[in-house]
C-alpha positions, 0 to 999 in steps of 0.5 A: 353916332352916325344916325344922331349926326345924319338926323341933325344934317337933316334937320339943319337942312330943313331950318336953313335950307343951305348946303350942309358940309359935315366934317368929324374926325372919320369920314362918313360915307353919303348913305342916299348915294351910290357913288360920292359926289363932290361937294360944293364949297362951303358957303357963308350959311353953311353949317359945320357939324363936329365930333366934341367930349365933355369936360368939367369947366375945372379939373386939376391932377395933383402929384407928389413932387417926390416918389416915396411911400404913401402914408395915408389917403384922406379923401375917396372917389366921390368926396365933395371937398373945400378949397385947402382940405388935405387930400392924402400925405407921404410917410413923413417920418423920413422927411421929420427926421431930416428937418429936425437934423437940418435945424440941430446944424443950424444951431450949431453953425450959429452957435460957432458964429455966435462964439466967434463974434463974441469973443474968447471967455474968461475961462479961455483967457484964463486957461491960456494965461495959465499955459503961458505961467506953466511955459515959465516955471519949466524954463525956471526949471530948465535953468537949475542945475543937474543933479547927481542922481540924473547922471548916474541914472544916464551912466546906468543906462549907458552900462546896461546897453552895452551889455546887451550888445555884448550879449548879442555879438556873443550869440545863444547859450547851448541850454537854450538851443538844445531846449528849442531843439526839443520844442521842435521835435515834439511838434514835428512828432505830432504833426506826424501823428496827425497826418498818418492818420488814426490806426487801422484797427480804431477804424475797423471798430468804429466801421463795426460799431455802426454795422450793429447800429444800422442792423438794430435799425433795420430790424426795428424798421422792418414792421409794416410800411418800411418802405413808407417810413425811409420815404418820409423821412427822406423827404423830412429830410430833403424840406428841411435842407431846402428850407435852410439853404432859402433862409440863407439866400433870402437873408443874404439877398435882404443883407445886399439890398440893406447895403445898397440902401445905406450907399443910396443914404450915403450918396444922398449926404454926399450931394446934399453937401455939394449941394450946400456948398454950391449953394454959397458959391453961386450966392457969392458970385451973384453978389459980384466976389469970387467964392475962391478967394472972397475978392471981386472979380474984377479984381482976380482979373475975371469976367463977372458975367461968365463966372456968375453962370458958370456957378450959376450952371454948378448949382443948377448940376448940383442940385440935379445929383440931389435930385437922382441920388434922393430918388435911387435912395427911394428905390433902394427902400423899396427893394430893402423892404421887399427883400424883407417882405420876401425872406418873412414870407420865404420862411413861413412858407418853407416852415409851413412844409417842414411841418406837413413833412414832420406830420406825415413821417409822424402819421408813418410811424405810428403803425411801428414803434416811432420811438424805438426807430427813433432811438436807432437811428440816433444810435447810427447817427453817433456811429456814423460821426465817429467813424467820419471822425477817425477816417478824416483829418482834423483840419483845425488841429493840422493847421494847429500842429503845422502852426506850432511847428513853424513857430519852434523851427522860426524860434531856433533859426532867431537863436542861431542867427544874429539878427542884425536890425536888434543888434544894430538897435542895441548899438544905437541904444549905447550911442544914445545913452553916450548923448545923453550922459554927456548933454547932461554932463556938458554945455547942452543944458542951454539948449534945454533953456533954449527949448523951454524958453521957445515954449513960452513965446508960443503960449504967449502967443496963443494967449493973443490969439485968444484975447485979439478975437476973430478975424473978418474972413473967420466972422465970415466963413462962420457966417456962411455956415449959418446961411448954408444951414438956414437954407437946408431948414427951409429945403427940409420945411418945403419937402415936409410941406410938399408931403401932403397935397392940399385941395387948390379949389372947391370940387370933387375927388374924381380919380384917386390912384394910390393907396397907403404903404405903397409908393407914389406912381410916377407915371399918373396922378395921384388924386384928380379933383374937379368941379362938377358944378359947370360942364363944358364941352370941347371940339375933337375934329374941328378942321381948319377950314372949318375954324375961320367959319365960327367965331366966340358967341356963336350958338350951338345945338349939342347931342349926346350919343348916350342920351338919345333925344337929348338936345341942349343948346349952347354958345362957343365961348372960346377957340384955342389959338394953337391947331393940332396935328389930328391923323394928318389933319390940322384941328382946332378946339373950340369951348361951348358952354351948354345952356342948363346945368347938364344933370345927365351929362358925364366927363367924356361922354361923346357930343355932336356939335352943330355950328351955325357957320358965321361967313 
C-alpha cells in the first residue's frame, strides 16, 4: 500500500506541480528524508490522498425478528435472486399451531357475542318456562296434606336414634372386647417373630448351601485363564452399572428440562393473556373511558392525558414480559432437545461398551466350559439370595406386621372408650328426628309452601331474564372478547409471516449464516444480500481538515492494493454529514463513484483515493 500511495504522490506532483499532503488512517514516515520536516499548510491546489474500501451500491442483512429453529435455507452463497424470492423460513409448525388456536378463540368469542346479541331461543324460553310449571306443581304439592305413612317413617326414625344412643352410653359387649383382644395379640406375636429374626440353624444352612455353591464354581473356574475370566466379568459387570446409573442421569436430566420447557409454555399463555388484556385497556383509554369502570374519565374525576399513558406504558411493559417469556420458551426448547439428543447418544454409547465387555468375557470363556461357569455361578447367585433373605429383615412385611398391630391396640381403645364426637352426633340424630316428627306433625307445613312458593318467583325471574335479552355492558365486555381475539389472529398471521425472509431487492446472496434444524443466531445476519451490479467506494481516513478541501462532483483517481496497475477513475458523488471518532481522530466518509463496471473489484477490497483538492 505504501509504494502504491508514494507512486501516486509522485505522480500527483508532477501533473500539478503543488505541494502534496497525504493523510491515511497511519502515519507514513517521509522515506527521502532523514528527519521530518514540517509541512506546509494545505493550499487551494493542494491534493488529499486517503485510504477507501469498497462496497456494493446496495446491500442489506436480513434477520429473523425471532430466534427458533431454522426449518429450511432456500438460497446459497452465490445465488442470483428477484426482488420478493424467499430466502430461508423457520420451523413453522409452532407458529401454525398458534395461529389456528388464535383463530378457534376468535370463533368462539363471536359466536358469544353473536349469541348474546340475538338473544335467548326458543328452546332457552321453553326450558325456563318449564322450570317456572315445575316451581308450581311442587307448591301444589307442598300444599297437600302429610299423610300417615311420612309420620310413622319420622317416628321410626326418631326409635331407631335412640336406640343407638342408648347402645352408646352402655359401652361394648365383653365378646367383642375379648375378640379384639385376641386380634391384638396374634399381630403382637408376629411382630415378634419378625424382629428376632430367622433361626440361627436356617442361617447356618443357607451360609453352607452357598459355600458348596462357591466350591462347584471354583472348581469349574480353575481351567486355563481363571484369572482373565473373574476380570472380565467383573469389568462385565462394572460397564453395565455404569450404563444403568448414565441412562438414569440422562433421563432425569432430559425429565428437568422437559419441566422447564412446559413453565417457559405456560409463562408464555400467562403474558399473552396480560397482554390481551392490556391491549383492550390501552384501546379504551385512547378512546377517552376509563376500562375499570367504562365511563369517561372526566367523569371518574380523572386526567385523560395521565390515564392514557399511564396504559399506554402498561401495554408498552406487557408486551415486553411477551417478548422475554417467548424468547426462555425458545431456549428451553433447545435445551429439551439437547437433553433428548444427549440421553440417545448416551445410551448408544454405553450400550456400545456393554456389548465389547459381553464379547470379551465371551472370548475368555471360550478356552473353558462357559456353560458350565455359567450354571455355577447362577447357582451361587441363588445361594446368595437366600441367605441375604434370611439374614435381613423384610421391611415390607415389618412395616405390615407393625401396621396390623397398631390397628388392633386403635380398634381395642375405640371399644373401651366412648367417643364422644359419635355419641354427641347420635344425640343430635334423636333431636333431629324429634324436629322432623314434629314439622310434620305441626304448623311448619307452611313454611314448606313458603319454600316452594319462593322456588317459583326465582324461576320466573330467570324466565325474564332469558326473554329481556342482554345487557349493553354484557354486548359490550362480549364485543371486546372478539376484538381481543382478532388481534391475536393478526399477531399469529404476522409471526407466521415474519417466519420466512423474502428477498426486499434484486441481488446477490453474499453471506448465508444459518443452516436448517439449528437456531436462528442472535448476534449476525442470517442471509446478507447485495447488488454486485454497481460498485462503490467509501473514505476510511478522510480527516476533517481534509473534508472542507472536497466537495460532491469532484473527480477522483482510484488504485487497488490487490490489483497493481489498475487505475480507475471516479467522482465523489456523496460526503456524509455526521464525523466519526477514528483513534482520536475525527473522519468523514466521502462516496465515489468508479467510472466503468469495476469486473475486477471485490466488497472490501483496499482503495487509495487521490482527490483533487477544490480550495
Amino acid at each position: 500500500m505504501k509504494k502504491v500511495v508514494i507512486g501516486l504522490i509522485v505522480l500527483a506532483l508532477a501533473l500539478s506541480g503543488y505541494v502534496v499532503a497525504v493523510r491515511s488512517s497511519g502515519a507514513r514516515a517521509a522515506q527521502s528524508q532523514p528527519t521530518p520536516a514540517a509541512q506546509e499548510p494545505v493550499q487551494a491546489d493542494d491534493t488529499v490522498i486517503v485510504e477507501a474500501a469498497v462496497k456494493p451500491v446496495a446491500s442489506v442483512e436480513l434477520r429473523f425478528p425471532s430466534s427458533d429453529l431454522v426449518g429450511e435455507v432456500l438460497v446459497k452463497e452465490g445465488q442470483t435472486v428477484k426482488q420478493g424470492t424467499p430466502l430461508a423460513r423457520l420451523d413453522r409448525r409452532n407458529l401454525e399451531l398458534a395461529l389456528a388456536k388464535a383463530k378457534a378463540s376468535l370463533q368462539q368469542a363471536q359466536a358469544q357475542y353473536d349469541k348474546l346479541e340475538t338473544g335467548a331461543t326458543p328452546e332457552e324460553i321453553a326450558q325456563a318456562q318449564a322450570q317456572v310449571a315445575q316451581a308450581q306443581a311442587q307448591v301444589q304439592q307442598a300444599a297437600g296434606s302429610v299423610t300417615k305413612a311420612d309420620i310413622s317413617s319420622a317416628q321410626a326414625r326418631l326409635q331407631s336414634a335412640r336406640t343407638t344412643v342408648a347402645e352408646l352410653e352402655r359401652g361394648p359387649q365383653t365378646a367383642e372386647v375379648a375378640a379384639v383382644k385376641a386380634r391384638l395379640e396374634q399381630a403382637r406375636v408376629r411382630l415378634a417373630e419378625i424382629e428376632a429374626g430367622p433361626k440361627t440353624a436356617d442361617v447356618s444352612a443357607a451360609r453352607a448351601k452357598l459355600a458348596q455353591a462357591q466350591a462347584v464354581l471354583d472348581q469349574v473356574r480353575s481351567g486355563p485363564n481363571a484369572a482373565d475370566v473373574q476380570a472380565a466379568r467383573a469389568n462385565l459387570d462394572a460397564v453395565k452399572a455404569n450404563r444403568e446409573a448414565r441412562a438414569a442421569s440422562l433421563s432425569a436430566a432430559k425429565t428437568r428440562s422437559q419441566a422447564a420447557m412446559l413453565q417457559a409454555a405456560d409463562d408464555v399463555r400467562l403474558a399473552q393473556s396480560a397482554y390481551s388484556s392490556a391491549f383492550w385497556d390501552d384501546e379504551q383509554a385512547q378512546n377517552g373511558k376509563n376500562p375499570r369502570t367504562g365511563n369517561s374519565f372526566d367523569r371518574d374525576g380523572l386526567d385523560e392525558s395521565t390515564q392514557q399513558r399511564q396504559y399506554q406504558e402498561a401495554l408498552h411493559q406487557a408486551e415486553i414480559k411477551l417478548s422475554q417469556a417467548e424468547q426462555a420458551l425458545a431456549q428451553a426448547k433447545v435445551t429439551y432437545e439437547e437433553a433428548q439428543q444427549a440421553e440417545a447418544a448416551g445410551v448408544m454409547q454405553a450400550n456400545a461398551q456393554v456389548q465389547d465387555a459381553q464379547a470379551a468375557y465371551d472370548k475368555v470363556l471360550s478356552s473353558v466350559d462357559a456353560p458350565a461357569i455359567r450354571a455355577a455361578e447362577a447357582q451361587v447367585a441363588q445361594a446368595q439370595a437366600e441367605l441375604d433373605k434370611l439374614t435381613r429383615i423384610d421391611a415390607t412385611a415389618l412395616a405390615s406386621a407393625r401396621a396390623d398391630l397398631a390397628g388392633a391396640q386403635a380398634d381395642l381403645d375405640k371399644l373401651l372408650r366412648v367417643d364422644p364426637s359419635e355419641l354427641a352426633g347420635a344425640r343430635a340424630a334423636v333431636v333431629s328426628a324429634q324436629a322432623e316428627l314434629q314439622r310434620l306433625q305441626g304448623a311448619e307445613q307452611a313454611g314448606r309452601i313458603a319454600a316452594a312458593q319462593a322456588g317459583v318467583d326465582n324461576a320466573q325471574a330467570s324466565l325474564d331474564q332469558v326473554t329481556a335479552g342482554a345487557t349493553a355492558p354484557d354486548l359490550s365486555g362480549a364485543l371486546a372478547q372478539v376484538k381481543a381475539a382478532e388481534v391475536s389472529v393478526k399477531e399469529a398471521e404476522l409471526r407466521l409471516e415474519q417466519a420466512t425472509l423474502i428477498a426486499p431487492m434484486d441481488g446477490t446472496v453474499a453471506e448465508v449464516n444459518i443452516k436448517a434444524g439449528e437456531v436462528v443466531p442472535q448476534d449476525q445476519s442470517a442471509v446478507v444480500l447485495a447488488d454486485f451490479s454497481r460498485w462503490q467506494i467509501e473514505t476510511t481516513d478522510l480527516t476533517e481538515l481534509n473534508v472542507v478541501a472536497i466537495q460532491e462532483g469532484t473527480p477522483v483517481i482510484l488504485t487497488f492494493d490487490a490489483l497493481p496497475g489498475v487505475e480507475l477513475a471516479g467522482t465523489v458523488t456523496r460526503i456524509k454529514p455526521i464525523g466519526k471518532d477514528k483513534q482520536g481522530d475525527v473522519t468523514y466518509t466521502a462516496v465515489i463513484a468508479p467510472d466503468g463496471s469495476g469486473e475486477q473489484l471485490r466488497w472490501n477490497m483496499t482503495a487509495a483515493v487521490v482527490i483533487k483538492s477544490a480550495r
